[in-house]
C-alpha positions, 0 to 999 in steps of 0.5 A, spaced: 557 464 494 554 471 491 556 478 497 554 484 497 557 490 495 560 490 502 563 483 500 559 479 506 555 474 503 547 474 501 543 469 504 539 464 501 533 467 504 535 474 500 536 470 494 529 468 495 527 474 496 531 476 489 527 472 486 520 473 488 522 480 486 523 479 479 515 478 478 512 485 477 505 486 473 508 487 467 511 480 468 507 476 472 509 469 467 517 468 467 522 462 465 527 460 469 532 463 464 529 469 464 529 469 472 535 468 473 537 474 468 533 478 472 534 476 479 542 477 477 544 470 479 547 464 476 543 459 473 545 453 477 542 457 483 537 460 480 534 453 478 536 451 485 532 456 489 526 456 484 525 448 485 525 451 493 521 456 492 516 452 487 516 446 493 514 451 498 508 453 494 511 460 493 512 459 485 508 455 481 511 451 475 506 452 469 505 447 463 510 452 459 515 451 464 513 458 466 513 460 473 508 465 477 508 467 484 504 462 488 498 462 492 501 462 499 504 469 498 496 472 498 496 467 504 502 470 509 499 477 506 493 476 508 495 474 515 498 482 515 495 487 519 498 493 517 496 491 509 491 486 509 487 487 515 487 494 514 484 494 508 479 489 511 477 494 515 477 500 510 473 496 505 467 499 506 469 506 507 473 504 500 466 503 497 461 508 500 467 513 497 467 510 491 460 509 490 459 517 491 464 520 486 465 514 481 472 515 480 478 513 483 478 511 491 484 508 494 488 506 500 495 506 501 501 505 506 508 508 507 513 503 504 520 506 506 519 512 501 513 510 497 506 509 498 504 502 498 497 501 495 492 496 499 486 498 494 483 500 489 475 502 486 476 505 479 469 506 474 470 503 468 469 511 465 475 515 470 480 520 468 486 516 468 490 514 474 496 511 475 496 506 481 495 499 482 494 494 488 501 492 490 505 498 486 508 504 488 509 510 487 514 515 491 511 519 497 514 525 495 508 525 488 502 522 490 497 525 494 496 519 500 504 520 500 503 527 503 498 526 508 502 520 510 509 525 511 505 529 515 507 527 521 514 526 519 520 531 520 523 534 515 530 530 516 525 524 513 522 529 507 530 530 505 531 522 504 526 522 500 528 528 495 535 524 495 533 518 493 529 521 487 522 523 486 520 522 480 518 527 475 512 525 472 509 532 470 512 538 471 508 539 477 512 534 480 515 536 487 522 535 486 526 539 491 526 539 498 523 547 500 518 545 494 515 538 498 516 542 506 511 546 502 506 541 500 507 537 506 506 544 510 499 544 506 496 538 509 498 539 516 494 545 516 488 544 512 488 536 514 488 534 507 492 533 501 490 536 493 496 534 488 492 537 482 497 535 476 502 531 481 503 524 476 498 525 470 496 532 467 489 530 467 488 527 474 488 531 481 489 526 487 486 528 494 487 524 500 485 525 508 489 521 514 488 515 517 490 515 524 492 507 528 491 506 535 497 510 538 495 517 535 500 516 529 498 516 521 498 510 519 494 510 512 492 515 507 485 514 504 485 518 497 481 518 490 483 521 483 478 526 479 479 530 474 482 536 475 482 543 472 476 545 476 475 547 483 476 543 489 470 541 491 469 541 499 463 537 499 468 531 496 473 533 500 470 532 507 466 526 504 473 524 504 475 526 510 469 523 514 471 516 512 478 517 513 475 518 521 471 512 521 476 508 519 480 511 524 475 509 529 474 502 527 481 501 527 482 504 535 476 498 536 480 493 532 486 494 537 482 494 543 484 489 549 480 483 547 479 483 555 477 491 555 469 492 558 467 494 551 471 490 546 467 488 540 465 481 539 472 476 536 476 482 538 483 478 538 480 476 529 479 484 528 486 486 527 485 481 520 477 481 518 471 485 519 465 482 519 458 481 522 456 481 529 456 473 528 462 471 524 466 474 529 463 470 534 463 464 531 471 465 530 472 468 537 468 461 540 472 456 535 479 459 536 484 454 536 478 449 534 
């Protein structure tokens, strides 16, 4: 059986995990051969534990032998409060931004010591920008990141520097005073600028998201040009849309049974929609 560096055993359920993982956007189609070689594990395992995973639905065999991340993995995400749900709420947020600056708006989470990105609204003629929905970039580079540290102690901002930031561009921070000093910024404006932060052409800006208990939960950012002024009009732009999703976000969690709870409160962790739909849910539950 395959061990750990520590030598205890890696389950099967990590060896799956190992092999889901060699799929990326780069490589969306890959042979077993190819798998195995990625994943780092024998062939005999590999080809086992992709005909498991292909009868579970969560690879898909293709007529050229390939293989893809299957359909069910969309559905267990979909299912998701922190990823899925969130994005469902902040999605017209998301537009109304895009639709007014015409660049880049997204949304993006905190995974381990990157930023997670849940959405992504771009105009065929935006500067360059460096995100796609599922990719990650670290915390200590992008924009969405450093609002998302700045409820986070200092201890934390080390880990993140030890683990490595990478160096897209000179402006890139890479020591531990220079991101205190960036995270400081945020904490005292309320805001984020990272002007040259991962493309020299490109300037990210982000405002907080809050959940229910009060804490950042998300960042909700977009990519400009950079080289002029920061334009405050976009800024708090921004930053009122960051609030709304923020208060649709405390009445999502509502208690279902609370007085003032929307209709199909228990669904609006997940889906946002019309007044009707949510009652419909809400009087089909479990039908």
């Amino acid at each position: 059986m395959p061990t750990q560096r520590d030598g205890t055993p890696v389950s099967v359920l990590a060896r799956q995990l190992r092999i889901l993982d060699t799929f990326d956007a780069g490589t969306v189609f890959l042979s077993l051969s190819e798998i195995a070689e990625r994943s780092g594990l024998p062939m005999t395992t590999t080809h086992r534990l992709v005909a498991e995973l292909v009868e579970e639905r969560m690879l898909e065999r293709l007529p050229d032998r390939s293989y893809q991340l299957g359909l069910r993995l969309w559905e267990l995400a979909a299912r998701t409060p922190r990823a899925m749900g969130l994005r469902e709420i902040a999605a017209p947020m998301v537009q109304f931004v895009q639709g007014q600056v015409r660049q880049h708006t997204q949304l993006g989470v905190e995974g381990g010591y990157d930023v997670v990105y849940l959405d992504r609204a771009s105009a065929p003629n935006a500067v360059v920008n460096a995100t796609i929905v599922g990719g990650r970039i670290s915390l200590g580079a992008s924009a969405i990141g450093h609002v998302l540290l700045s409820d986070k102690p200092r201890a934390f901002l080390a880990k993140i520097v030890e683990a490595g930031i990478r160096r897209y561009t000179d402006k890139t921070p890479q020591t531990l005073d220079e991101l205190v000093d960036v995270v400081d910024r945020v904490r005292e404006l309320g805001y984020s600028v990272a002007d040259g932060f991962i493309h020299p052409a490109a300037r990210g800006m982000a405002a907080p998201i809050y959940g229910p208990d009060g804490r950042v939960l998300a960042g909700l950012g977009m990519v400009v040009p950079s080289g002029e002024p920061v334009n405050m009009r976009i800024v708090e732009l921004l930053r009122s849309a960051a609030r709304r999703v923020s208060q649709q976000m405390r009445a999502a969690y509502i208690d279902p049974d609370h007085p003032h709870a929307l209709p199909g409160a228990k669904f609006r962790v997940l889906i946002n929609s019309s007044k009707s739909s949510m009652e419909y849910f809400e009087g089909n539950e479990g039908g």
